[in-house]
C-alpha positions in Angstrom: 103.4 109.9 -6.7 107.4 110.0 -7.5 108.5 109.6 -10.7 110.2 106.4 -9.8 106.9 104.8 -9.1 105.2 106.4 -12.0 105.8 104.6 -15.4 105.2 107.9 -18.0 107.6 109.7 -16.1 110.0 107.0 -16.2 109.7 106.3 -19.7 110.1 109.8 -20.0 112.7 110.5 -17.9 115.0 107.9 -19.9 114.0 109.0 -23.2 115.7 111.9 -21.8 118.5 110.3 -20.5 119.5 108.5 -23.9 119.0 110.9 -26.1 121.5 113.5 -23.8 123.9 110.2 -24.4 123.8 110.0 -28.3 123.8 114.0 -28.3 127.4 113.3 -26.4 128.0 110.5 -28.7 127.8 112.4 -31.8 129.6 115.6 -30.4 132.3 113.4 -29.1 133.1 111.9 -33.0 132.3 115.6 -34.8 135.1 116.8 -32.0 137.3 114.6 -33.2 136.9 114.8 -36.6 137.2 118.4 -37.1 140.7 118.5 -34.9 142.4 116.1 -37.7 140.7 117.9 -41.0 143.7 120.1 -41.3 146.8 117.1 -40.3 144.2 115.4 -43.8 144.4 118.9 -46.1 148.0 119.7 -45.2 149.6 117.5 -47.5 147.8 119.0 -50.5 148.6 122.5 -49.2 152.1 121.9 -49.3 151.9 122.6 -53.3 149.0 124.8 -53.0 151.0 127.3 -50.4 154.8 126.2 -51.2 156.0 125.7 -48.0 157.4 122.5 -46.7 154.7 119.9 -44.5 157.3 120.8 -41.1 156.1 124.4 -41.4 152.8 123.7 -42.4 151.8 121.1 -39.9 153.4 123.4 -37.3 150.4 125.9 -37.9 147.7 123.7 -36.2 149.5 124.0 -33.1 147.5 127.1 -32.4 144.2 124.5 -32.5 146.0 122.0 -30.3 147.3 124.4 -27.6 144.0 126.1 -27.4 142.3 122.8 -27.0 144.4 122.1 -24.0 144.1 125.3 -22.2 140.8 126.4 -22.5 139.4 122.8 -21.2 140.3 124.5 -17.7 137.8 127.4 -18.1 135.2 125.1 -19.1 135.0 122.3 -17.4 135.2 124.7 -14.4 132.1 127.4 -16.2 129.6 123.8 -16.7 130.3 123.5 -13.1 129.3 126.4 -11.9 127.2 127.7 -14.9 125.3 125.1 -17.4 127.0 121.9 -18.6 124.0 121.7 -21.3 124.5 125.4 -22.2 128.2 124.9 -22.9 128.0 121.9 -24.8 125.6 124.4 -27.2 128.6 126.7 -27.2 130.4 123.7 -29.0 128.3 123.0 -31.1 128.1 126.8 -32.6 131.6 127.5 -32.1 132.8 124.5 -33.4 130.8 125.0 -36.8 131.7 128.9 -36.7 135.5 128.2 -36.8 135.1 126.0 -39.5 133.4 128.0 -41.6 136.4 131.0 -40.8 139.7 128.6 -41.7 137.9 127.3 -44.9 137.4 131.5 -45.6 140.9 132.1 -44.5 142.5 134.5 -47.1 146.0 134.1 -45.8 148.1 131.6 -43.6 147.9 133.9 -40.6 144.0 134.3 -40.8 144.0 130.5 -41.0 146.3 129.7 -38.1 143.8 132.7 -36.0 140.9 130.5 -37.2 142.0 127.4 -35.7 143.4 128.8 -32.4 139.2 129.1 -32.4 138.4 126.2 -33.2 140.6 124.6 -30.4 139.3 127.0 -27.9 135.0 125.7 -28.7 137.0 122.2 -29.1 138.0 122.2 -25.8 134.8 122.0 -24.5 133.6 118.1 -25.4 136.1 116.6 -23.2 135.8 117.9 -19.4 132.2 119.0 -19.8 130.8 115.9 -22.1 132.7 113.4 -20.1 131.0 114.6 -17.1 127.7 114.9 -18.6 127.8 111.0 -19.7 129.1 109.7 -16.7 126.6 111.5 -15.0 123.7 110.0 -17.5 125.0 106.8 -17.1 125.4 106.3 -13.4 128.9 106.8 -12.2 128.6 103.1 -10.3 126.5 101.5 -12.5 127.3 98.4 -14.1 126.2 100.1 -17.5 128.9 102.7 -17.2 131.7 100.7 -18.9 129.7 100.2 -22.2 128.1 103.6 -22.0 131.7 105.4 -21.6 133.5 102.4 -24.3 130.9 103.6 -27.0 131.2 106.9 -26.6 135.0 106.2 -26.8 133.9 104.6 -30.2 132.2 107.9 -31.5 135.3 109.6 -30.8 137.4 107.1 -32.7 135.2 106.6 -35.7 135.7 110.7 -35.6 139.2 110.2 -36.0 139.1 107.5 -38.2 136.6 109.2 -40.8 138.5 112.6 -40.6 141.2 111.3 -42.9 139.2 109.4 -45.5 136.4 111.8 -45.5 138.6 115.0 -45.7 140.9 113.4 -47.8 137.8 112.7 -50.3 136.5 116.2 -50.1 139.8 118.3 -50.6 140.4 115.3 -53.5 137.0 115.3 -55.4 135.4 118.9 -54.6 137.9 121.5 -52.7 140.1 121.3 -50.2 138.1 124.0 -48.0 134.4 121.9 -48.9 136.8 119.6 -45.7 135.7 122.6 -43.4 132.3 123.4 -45.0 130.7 119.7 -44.8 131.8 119.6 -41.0 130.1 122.9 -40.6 127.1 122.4 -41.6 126.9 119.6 -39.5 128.1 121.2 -36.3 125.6 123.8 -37.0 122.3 121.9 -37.8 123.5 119.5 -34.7 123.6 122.4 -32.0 119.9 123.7 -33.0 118.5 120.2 -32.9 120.3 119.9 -29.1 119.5 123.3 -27.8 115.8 122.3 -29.1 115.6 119.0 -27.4 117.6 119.5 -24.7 116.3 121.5 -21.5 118.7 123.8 -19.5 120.0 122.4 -16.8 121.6 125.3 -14.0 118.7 124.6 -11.5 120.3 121.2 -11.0 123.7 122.0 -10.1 122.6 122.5 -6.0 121.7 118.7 -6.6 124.8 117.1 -7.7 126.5 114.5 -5.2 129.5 116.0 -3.5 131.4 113.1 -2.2 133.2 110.4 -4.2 132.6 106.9 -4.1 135.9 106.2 -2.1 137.1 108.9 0.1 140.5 109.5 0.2 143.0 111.5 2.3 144.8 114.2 1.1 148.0 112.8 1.1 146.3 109.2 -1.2 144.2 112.5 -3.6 148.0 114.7 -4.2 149.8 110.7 -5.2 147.0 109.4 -6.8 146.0 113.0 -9.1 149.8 113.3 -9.9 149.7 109.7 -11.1 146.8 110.4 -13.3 148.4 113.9 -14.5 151.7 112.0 -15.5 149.8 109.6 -17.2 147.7 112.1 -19.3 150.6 114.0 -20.5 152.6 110.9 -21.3 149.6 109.4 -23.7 148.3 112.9 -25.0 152.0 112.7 -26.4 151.4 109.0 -27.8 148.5 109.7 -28.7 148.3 112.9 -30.9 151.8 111.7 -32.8 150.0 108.8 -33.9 147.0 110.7 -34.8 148.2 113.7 -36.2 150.8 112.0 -37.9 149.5 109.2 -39.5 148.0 110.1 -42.8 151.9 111.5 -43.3 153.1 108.0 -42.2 151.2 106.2 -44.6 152.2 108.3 -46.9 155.8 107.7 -46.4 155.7 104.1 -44.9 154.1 102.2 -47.7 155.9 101.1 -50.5 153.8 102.5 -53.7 152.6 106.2 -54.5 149.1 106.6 -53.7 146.8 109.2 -53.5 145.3 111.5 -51.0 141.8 109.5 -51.2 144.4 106.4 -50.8 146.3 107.4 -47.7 143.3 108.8 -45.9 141.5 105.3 -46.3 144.3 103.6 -45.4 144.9 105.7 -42.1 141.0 105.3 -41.5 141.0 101.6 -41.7 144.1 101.5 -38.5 142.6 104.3 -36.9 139.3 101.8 -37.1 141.3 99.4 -34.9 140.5 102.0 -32.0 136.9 101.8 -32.3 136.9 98.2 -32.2 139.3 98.1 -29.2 137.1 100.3 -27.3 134.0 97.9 -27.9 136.0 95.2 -26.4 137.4 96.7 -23.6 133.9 98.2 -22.8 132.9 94.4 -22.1 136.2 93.2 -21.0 135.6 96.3 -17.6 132.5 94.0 -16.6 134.8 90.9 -16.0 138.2 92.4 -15.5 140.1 94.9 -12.9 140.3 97.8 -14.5 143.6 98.5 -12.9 144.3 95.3 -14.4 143.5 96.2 -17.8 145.2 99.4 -17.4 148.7 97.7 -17.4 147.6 95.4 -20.0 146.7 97.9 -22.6 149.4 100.6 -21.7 151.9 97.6 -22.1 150.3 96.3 -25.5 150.7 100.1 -26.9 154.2 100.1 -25.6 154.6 97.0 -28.0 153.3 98.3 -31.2 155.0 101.7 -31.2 158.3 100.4 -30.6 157.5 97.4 -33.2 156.2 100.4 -36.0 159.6 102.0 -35.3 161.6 99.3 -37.4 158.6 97.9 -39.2 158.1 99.4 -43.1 155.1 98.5 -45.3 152.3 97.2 -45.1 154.0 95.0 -40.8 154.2 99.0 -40.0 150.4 99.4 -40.6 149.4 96.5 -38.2 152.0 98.1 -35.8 150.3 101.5 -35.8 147.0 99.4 -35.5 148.1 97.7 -32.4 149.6 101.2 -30.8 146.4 103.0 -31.6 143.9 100.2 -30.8 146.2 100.0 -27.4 146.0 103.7 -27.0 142.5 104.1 -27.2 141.1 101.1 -25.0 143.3 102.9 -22.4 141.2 106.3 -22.6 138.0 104.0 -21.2 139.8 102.2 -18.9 141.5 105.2 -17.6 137.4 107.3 -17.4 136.5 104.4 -15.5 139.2 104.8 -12.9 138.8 108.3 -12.3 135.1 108.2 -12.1 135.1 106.1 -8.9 137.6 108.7 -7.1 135.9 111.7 -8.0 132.7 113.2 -6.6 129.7 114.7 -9.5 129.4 118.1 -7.9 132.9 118.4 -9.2 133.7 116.1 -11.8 134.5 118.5 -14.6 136.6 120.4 -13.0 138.7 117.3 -12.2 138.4 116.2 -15.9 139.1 119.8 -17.0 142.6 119.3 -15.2 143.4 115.8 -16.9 141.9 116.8 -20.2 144.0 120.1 -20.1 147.0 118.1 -19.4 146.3 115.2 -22.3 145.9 117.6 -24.9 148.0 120.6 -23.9 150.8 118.0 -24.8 149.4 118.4 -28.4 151.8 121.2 -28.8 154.6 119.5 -27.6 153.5 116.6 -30.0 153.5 118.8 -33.1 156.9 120.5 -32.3 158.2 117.0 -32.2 157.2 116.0 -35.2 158.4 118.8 -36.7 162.0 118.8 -35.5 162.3 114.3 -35.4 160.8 114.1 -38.7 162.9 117.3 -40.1 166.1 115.5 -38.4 165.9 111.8 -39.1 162.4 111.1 -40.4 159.1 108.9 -38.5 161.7 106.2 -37.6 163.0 109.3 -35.2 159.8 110.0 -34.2 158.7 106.9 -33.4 161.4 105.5 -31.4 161.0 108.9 -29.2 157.0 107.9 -29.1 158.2 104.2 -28.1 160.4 106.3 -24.8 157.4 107.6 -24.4 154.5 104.9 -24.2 157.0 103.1 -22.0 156.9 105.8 -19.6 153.4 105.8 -19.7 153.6 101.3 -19.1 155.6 102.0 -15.9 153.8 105.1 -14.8 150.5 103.0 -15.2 152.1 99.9 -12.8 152.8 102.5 -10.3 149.2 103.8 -10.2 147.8 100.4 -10.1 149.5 99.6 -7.1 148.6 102.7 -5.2 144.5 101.7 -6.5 145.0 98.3 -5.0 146.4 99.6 -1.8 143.3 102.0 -1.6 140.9 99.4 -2.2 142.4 96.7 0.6 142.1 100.1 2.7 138.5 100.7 1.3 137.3 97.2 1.8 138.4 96.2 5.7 136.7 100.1 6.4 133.1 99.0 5.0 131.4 97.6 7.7 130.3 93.4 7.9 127.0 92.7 6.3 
């Protein structure tokens, strides 16, 4: 008897299934989180250390850069190795890392410490994303909510890293922020390595075509698309992350504190999370393509709105730009899914994750120089050059996906 037909194993087999999901959920939100501790604790080491936030904030590059390169080695090691087994390797790494920038005696130990933590941060994105798509069917009709609340995870990671951080460097120490995480991380990859069985005699069994085949020629247009697109929002997207808490600071009118700041950042970054719930319906009644533009356009609209806005209009701006930015991360899994075969689905990820957050760097050097130069109106007008390149790169990708599909449709035989 199969286990299809046979209801324990069923049962069983989708306990299984959900609890690898919420195991992703959670390490998608604690990868998050522990990326924007440091862009929280800066601004109360700028007194602590006596150096200027430019200089400071330039340190986490090492963590950013890292986080983009080394998704390329593994997405391309869970392919070939253990998906489950590297996913334990960010759990421990993640959690070891911490522990070594909040024991940091010196700026240089610190800046070594998060080059780490970027390099077991790296690992969520290509492997997890596989993993989930994998658990959730890569054609099922449950794939849009699974993928949007997972995308919610990630966001209420981001969201929380400011106010929680903010809180801990406020009320305890600023390197509790690192601790807390930790501990976390730590307890969180026992409990999965526990539960979770290996899983490298499965590889041989992964599908190896996609859903739509494509030619070569469609594949090379349609993946350099897809790259231009992750490079342009990685750039929206970590200036408005990274940067945030520091715009709050400076774009509201009153003085507040570092608890203050990091719950007002967590409150627009919670905007995301609910943008992500919505779009993860909005995929089961709407083209995706469709929804593409829309959101890539909306995003295009609140950055270069935030960029003249002050106060308390600037806040709803940044809401609108990162509630725009994030609904496009889902839309954008979904898209990709469908083109892309299991077998070898992290590499493929590994390649668009490496090229969303590699642009970290270039994020944080422009933050740096724009803000040095002429303040976050300067940044933000270059961030609103930037999301419109992303809008029109978008419409240009949504035609080629519509010409596929006509292509696809008139090729499937009549029923």
């Amino acid at each position: 008897m199969t286990s299809t037909s046979n209801p324990t194993a069923a049962q069983t087999a989708e306990t299984a299934r959900l609890r690898e999901i919420s195991f992703l959920n959670l390490a998608h939100g604690l990868d998050h989180f522990v990326l924007l501790i440091y862009p929280t604790v800066v601004i109360g080491l700028e007194l602590i250390y006596n150096r200027p936030y430019s200089e400071l904030i330039a340190l986490s590059s090492t963590t950013f850069i890292a986080f983009g390169v080394f998704a390329l080695p593994s997405g391309w090691l869970a392919d070939r190795w253990s998906r489950r087994n590297m996913m334990a390797a960010f759990y421990f790494g993640c959690g070891v890392s911490l522990i070594a920038i909040a024991l940091a005696p010196n700026l240089v130990a610190l800046s070594i410490a998060m080059f780490m933590l970027g390099v077991f941060a790296a690992i969520y994105h290509p492997v997890g994303t596989a993993m989930l798509i994998e658990a959730a069917g890569a054609n099922g009709r449950a794939m849009g909510r699974t993928l949007a609340f997972n995308g919610v995870c990630g966001n209420l990671g981001v969201s929380l890293a400011a106010g929680v951080s903010g809180a801990l460097a406020y009320w305890v120490h600023w390197r509790m922020a690192f601790f807390a995480p930790a501990f976390v991380l730590l307890a969180s990859g026992a409990l999965y390595v526990w539960m979770t069985p290996d899983d490298r005699h499965s590889i041989k069994k992964r599908v190896s075509k996609p859903a739509v085949p494509l030619t070569p020629k469609v594949i090379a247009m349609l993946f350099g698309l897809l790259l231009l697109i992750a490079l342009s929002s990685g750039v929206v997207f970590n200036i408005l992350t990274i940067a945030l808490p520091k715009m709050v600071d400076e774009g509201m009118t009153k003085d507040y504190s570092l608890v203050m700041i990091g719950s007002i950042a967590t409150m627009v970054l919670i905007c995301g999370a609910i943008a992500q719930l919505v779009i993860g319906r909005l995929v089961e009644k709407f083209s995706a393509p469709n929804l593409f533009v829309a959101v890539t356009g909306l995003g295009f609209f609140g950055n270069l709105w935030a960029t003249y806005a002050t106060g308390a209009p600037q806040m709803v701006a940044l809401a609108i730009a990162i509630a725009a930015i994030y609904a496009q991360v889902t839309v954008n899994d979904i898209i990709l899914a469908r083109y892309t075969a299991d077998a070898w689905r992290g590499r493929v990820y590994a390649v668009r994750f490496f090229s969303l957050f590699i642009s970290a760097g270039l994020s944080i050097a422009m933050i740096a120089l724009l803000h040095k130069s002429g303040g976050f109106g300067l940044v933000l007008g270059a961030n609103s050059v930037v999301a419109l390149a992303l809008f029109l790169a978008t419409l240009v990708l949504v035609a080629l996906i519509f010409g596929i599909e006509q292509r696809h449709a008139a090729a499937q035989p009549a029923e």
